[in-house]
C-alpha positions in Angstrom: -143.4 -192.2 42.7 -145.4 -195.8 43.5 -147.0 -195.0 40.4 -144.4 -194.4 38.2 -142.7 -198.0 39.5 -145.6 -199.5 38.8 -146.2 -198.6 35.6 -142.6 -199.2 34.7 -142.6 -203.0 36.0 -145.8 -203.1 33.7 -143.7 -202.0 31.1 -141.2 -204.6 31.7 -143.3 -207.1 31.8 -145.0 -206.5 28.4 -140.9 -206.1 27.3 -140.8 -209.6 27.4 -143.2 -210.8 24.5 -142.0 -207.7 22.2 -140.2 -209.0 18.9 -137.3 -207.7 17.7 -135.5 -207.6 14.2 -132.1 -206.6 13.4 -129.9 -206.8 10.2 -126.2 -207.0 11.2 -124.0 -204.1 9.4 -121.5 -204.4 6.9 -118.6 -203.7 8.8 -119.3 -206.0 11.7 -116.5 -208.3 13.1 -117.4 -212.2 13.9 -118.7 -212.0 17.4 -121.1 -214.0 19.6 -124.5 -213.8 19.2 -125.3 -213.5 22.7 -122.3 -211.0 23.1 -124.3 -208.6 20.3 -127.8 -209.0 21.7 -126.4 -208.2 25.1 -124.4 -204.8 24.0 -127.8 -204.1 21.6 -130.5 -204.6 24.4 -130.8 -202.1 27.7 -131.3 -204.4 30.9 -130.1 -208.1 28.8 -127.7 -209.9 31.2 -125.6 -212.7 29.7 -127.9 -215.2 31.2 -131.2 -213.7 30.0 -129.8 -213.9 26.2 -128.2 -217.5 26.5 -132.0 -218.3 28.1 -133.8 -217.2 25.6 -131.2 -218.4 22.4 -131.6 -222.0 24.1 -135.2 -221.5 24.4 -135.2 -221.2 20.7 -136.7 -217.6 21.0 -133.4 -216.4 18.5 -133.1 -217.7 15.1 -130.0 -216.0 12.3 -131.4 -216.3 8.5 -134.8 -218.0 9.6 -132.6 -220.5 11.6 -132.1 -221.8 15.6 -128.6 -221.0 17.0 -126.7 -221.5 19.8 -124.6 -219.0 22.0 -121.9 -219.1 20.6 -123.1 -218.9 16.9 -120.3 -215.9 15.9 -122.3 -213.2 13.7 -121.4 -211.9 10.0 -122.7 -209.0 7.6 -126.0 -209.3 6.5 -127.2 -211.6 9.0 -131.1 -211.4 9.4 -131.4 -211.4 13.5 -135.4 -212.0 14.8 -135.4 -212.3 18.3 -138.8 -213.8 19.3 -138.7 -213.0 23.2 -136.5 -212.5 26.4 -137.7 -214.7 29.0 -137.0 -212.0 32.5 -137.0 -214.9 35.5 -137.9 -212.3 37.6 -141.1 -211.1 36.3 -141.8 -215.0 35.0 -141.7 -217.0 37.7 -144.2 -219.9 37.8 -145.3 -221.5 41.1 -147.6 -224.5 40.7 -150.9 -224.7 41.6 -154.1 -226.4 41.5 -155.8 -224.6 39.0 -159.0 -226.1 36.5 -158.2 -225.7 33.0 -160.5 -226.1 30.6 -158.0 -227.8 28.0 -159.6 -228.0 24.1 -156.1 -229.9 23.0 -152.9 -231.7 24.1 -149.8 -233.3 22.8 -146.5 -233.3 23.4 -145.8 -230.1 21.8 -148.8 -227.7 22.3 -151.6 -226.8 24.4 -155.1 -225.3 23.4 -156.9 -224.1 26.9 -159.7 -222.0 26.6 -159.4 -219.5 29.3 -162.3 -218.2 32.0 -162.7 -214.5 32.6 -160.5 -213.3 35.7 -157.8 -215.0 35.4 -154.0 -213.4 34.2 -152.5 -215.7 32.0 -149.0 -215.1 33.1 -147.3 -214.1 36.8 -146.2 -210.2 36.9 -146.6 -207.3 38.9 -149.6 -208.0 41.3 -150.2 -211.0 39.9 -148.3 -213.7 41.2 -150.7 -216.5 41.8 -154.2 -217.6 40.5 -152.4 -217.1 36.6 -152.9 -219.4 33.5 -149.1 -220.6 34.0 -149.9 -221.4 37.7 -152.3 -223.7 36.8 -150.1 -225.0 33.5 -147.1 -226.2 35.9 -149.0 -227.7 38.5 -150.8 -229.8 35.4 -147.3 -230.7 33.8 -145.8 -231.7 37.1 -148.8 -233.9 37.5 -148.8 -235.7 34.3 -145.1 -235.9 33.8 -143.2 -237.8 36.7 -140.1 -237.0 35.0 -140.8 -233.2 36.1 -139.9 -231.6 38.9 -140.1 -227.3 39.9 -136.1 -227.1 38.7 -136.9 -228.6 35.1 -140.3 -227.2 34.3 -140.2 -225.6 31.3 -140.1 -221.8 31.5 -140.9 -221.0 27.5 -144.5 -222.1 25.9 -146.0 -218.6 26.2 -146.2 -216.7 22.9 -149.4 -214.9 23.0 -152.0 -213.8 25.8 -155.3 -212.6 26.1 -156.5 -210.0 29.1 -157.3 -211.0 32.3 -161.2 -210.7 31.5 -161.2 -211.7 28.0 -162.3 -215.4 28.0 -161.0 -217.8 25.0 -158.3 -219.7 23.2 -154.8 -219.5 23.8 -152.0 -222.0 22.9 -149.0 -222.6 24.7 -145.8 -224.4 23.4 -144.8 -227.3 25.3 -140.8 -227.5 24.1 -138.6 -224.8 22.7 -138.4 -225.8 19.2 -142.4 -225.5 18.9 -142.3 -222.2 21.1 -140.0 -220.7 18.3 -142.2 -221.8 15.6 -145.5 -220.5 16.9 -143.6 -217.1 18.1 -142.8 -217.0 14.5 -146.0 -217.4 13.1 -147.2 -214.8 15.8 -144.6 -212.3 14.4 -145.1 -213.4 11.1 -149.1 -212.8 11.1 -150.3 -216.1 10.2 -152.3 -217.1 13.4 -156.3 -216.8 12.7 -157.6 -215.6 15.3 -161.5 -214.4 15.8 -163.2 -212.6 18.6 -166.7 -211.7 18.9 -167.6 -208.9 21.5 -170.2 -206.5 22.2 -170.0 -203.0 21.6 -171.8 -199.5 22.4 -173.5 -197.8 19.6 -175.4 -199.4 16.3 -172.2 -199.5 13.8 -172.7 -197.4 10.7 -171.1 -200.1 8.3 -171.8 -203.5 7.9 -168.0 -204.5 8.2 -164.5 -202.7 7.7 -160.7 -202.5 8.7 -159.8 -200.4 11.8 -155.8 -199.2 11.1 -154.2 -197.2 13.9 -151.1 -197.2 15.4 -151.5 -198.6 19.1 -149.3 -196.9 22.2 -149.4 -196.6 26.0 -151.6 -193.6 27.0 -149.8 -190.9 27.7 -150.9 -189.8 31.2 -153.2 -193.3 31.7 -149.9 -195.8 31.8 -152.1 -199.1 32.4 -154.0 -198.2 29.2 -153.5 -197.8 25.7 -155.0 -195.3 22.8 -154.9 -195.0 19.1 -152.6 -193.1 16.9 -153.8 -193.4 13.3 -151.4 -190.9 12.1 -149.4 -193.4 12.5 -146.3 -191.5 13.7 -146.5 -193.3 17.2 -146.9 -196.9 18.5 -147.1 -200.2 17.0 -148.9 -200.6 13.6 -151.9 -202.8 14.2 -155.0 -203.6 11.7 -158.4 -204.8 13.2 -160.7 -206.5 11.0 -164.5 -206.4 12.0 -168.2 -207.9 10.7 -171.5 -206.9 12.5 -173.4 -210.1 13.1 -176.4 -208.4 14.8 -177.5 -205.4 15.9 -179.3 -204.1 19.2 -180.2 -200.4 18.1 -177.9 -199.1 21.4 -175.6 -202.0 21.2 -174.0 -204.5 18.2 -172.4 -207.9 18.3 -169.0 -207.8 16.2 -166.9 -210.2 15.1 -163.6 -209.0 15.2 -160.3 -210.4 13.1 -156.6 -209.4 13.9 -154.3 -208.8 11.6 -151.7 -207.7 14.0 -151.5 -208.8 17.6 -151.2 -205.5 19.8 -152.1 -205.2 23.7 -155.4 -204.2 24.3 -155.9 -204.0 20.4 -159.7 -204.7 19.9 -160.4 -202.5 23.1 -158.6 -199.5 21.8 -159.6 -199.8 18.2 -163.3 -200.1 19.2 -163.0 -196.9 21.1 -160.9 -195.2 18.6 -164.2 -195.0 16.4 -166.4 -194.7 19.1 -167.6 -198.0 19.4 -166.1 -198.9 22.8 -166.7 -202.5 24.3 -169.2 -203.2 26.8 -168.6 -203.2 30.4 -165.1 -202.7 29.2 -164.2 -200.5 33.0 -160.5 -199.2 31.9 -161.7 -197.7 28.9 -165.6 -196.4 30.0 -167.4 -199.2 28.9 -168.8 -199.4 32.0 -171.2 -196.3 31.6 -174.5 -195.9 29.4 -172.9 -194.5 26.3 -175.9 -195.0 24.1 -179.5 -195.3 24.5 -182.3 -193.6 26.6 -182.5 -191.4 29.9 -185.6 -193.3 30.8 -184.8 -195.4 34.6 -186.1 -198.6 32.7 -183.2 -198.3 30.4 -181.0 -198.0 32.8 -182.0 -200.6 35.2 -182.2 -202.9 32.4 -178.3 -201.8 31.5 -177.6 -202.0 35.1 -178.8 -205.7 35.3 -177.0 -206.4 31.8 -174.0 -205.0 33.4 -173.9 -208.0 36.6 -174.7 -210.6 33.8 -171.3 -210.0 32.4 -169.0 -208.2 34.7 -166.4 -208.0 32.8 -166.0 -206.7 29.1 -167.6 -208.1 26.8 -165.1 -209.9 24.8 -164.4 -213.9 23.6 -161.6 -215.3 21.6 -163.6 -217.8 19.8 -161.0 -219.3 16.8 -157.6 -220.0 16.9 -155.9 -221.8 13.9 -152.2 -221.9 13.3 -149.8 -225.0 11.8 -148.7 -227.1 14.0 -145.0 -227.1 14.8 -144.0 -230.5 14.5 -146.5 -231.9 12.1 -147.3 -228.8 9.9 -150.6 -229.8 9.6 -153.7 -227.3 9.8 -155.0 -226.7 13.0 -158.5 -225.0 14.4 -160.1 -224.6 17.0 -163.6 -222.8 18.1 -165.5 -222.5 21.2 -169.0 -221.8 22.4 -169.6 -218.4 23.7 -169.3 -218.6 27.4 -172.6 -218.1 29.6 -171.9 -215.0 30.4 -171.7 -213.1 27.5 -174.7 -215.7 26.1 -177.1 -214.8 28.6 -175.7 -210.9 27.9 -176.7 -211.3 24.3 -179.8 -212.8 24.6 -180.7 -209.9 27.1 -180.3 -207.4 24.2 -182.2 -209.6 21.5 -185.5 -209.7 23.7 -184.8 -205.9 24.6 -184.5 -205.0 20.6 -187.1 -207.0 19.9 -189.5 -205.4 22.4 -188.4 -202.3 20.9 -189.1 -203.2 17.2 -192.9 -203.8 18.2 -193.4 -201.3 20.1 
């Protein structure tokens, strides 16, 4: 029954950064927008709805509204995100962030490995947003815990996957980058490490992407494509390790866990990744050198093995271009260059 909770506050959680879009019927009556969303979405108090319309995370015909904004036939409805104040919470702390860029409408931080990036279910403290609020209270005397800001999160990364991720710093460029999320115009590159030598040099991974059936904290592939979220994974080999291979990996869509599963689905799972038996030799030898020298790869990089290197989106304000990249953290450097030397022995031997 614990169980069951839990995974159903999970769900919730992850409820709040789905997107939504409606078309309003023919025969509909003027009526408030916040009136329809409410009577349209399971659990959507009046409040939640008005927060998330003055958040700018509702826009009619490509456009901002406000609560009472009365809807008509044919009205294009996309809404971008409820923000739950129960599962969103932020209380400041005194986090490091490693911030790549700041002004007053976005944030780039590239994110360490074991950290959430936003409070939920056993995760209260110690998150990415933590650290963001104590840093805005800081630098903004004008702040205080009552008006902090409670949008700017439109995308996330895992708790162990280190990399980019931007936040929005006001509502009206929180809209815009959800919509460019939703829209599929964020680059976005990852480079992990992955069992097995890949049999092609680069392709396209399409598979619908669900919760695990019996598993609820983890998710599998469906590439009949009758369940789940449609979600296309784009990936180049950039060197190989006979047992392992470094990918670089570019999303099309933006699914939870998408990388992770779709690596798996074709039996390429990623390294050290625990949830989904990464963490086991699944290639190689059944020599006890091999699998000392896996065992010692595996404390290198405790986690899985996966970075979020680019990011690039327009910026919301400006509309300029905007990209960034990272170095490969040391981890997953020192994890590579473990597997180079090993391949490299092997070649001459």
């Amino acid at each position: 029954m614990k169980e069951e909770l839990l995974s159903e506050q999970i769900e919730q959680v992850e409820e709040i950064y789905e997107r939504k879009t409606f078309t309003i019927d023919k025969g509909q009556e003027p009526l408030r927008i916040d009136k329809w969303i409410q009577s349209r979405l399971e659990n959507a108090t009046r409040n939640k709805v008005q927060n998330a319309i003055n958040a700018g995370f509702v826009t009619v015909n490509n456009k901002a509204i406000k609560s009472n904004y009365k809807v008509k036939p044919g009205d294009d409805i996309l809404l971008l995100s409820l923000i739950n104040p129960e599962y969103t919470e932020v209380k400041p702390e005194n986090i490091p962030l490693n911030i790549v860029y700041e002004d007053e409408d976005v944030m780039v931080i590239n994110k360490p490995s074991n950290m959430v990036v936003h409070p939920g279910v056993g995760n209260y403290t110690g998150t990415l947003l933590n650290g963001v609020a104590y840093y805005l209270l800081q630098n903004n005397p004008e702040l205080n815990e009552d008006t902090l800001p409670r949008y700017g999160l439109v995308h996330r990364i895992d708790k162990n996957t280190t990399g980019l991720i931007v936040l929005a710093k006001n509502a009206d460029s929180a809209a815009n980058l959800a919509k460019q999320f939703f829209n599929h115009t964020v680059q976005r590159k990852y480079i992990a490490l992955v069992w097995g030598d890949m049999e092609q040099n680069e392709g396209t991974i399409e598979a619908n992407i669900a919760r695990h059936h019996q598993y609820r904290k983890m998710f599998t592939a469906y590439p009949d494509g009758e369940t789940g979220k449609h979600a296309i994974t784009h990936y180049k080999v950039m060197e190989r390790f006979h047992y392992t291979t470094l990918v670089e990996c570019v999303l099309e869509t933006g699914r939870t866990h998408q990388i992770r599963v779709h690596m798996k689905h074709i039996g390429h799972t990623l390294f050290n990744d625990w949830e989904y038996g990464g963490n086991t030799i699944l290639k190689g030898t059944v020599y006890t050198k091999y699998k000392q020298f896996v065992d010692n790869c595996f404390e290198v990089c405790g986690r899985c093995a996966l970075h979020a290197k680019t990011l690039g989106f327009i910026h919301p304000k400006t509309k300029k271009e905007m990209f960034f990249d990272t170095t490969l953290p040391n981890d997953m450097l020192l994890l590579i260059d473990k597997w180079r030397k090993y391949a490299s022995n092997l070649k001459i031997n």
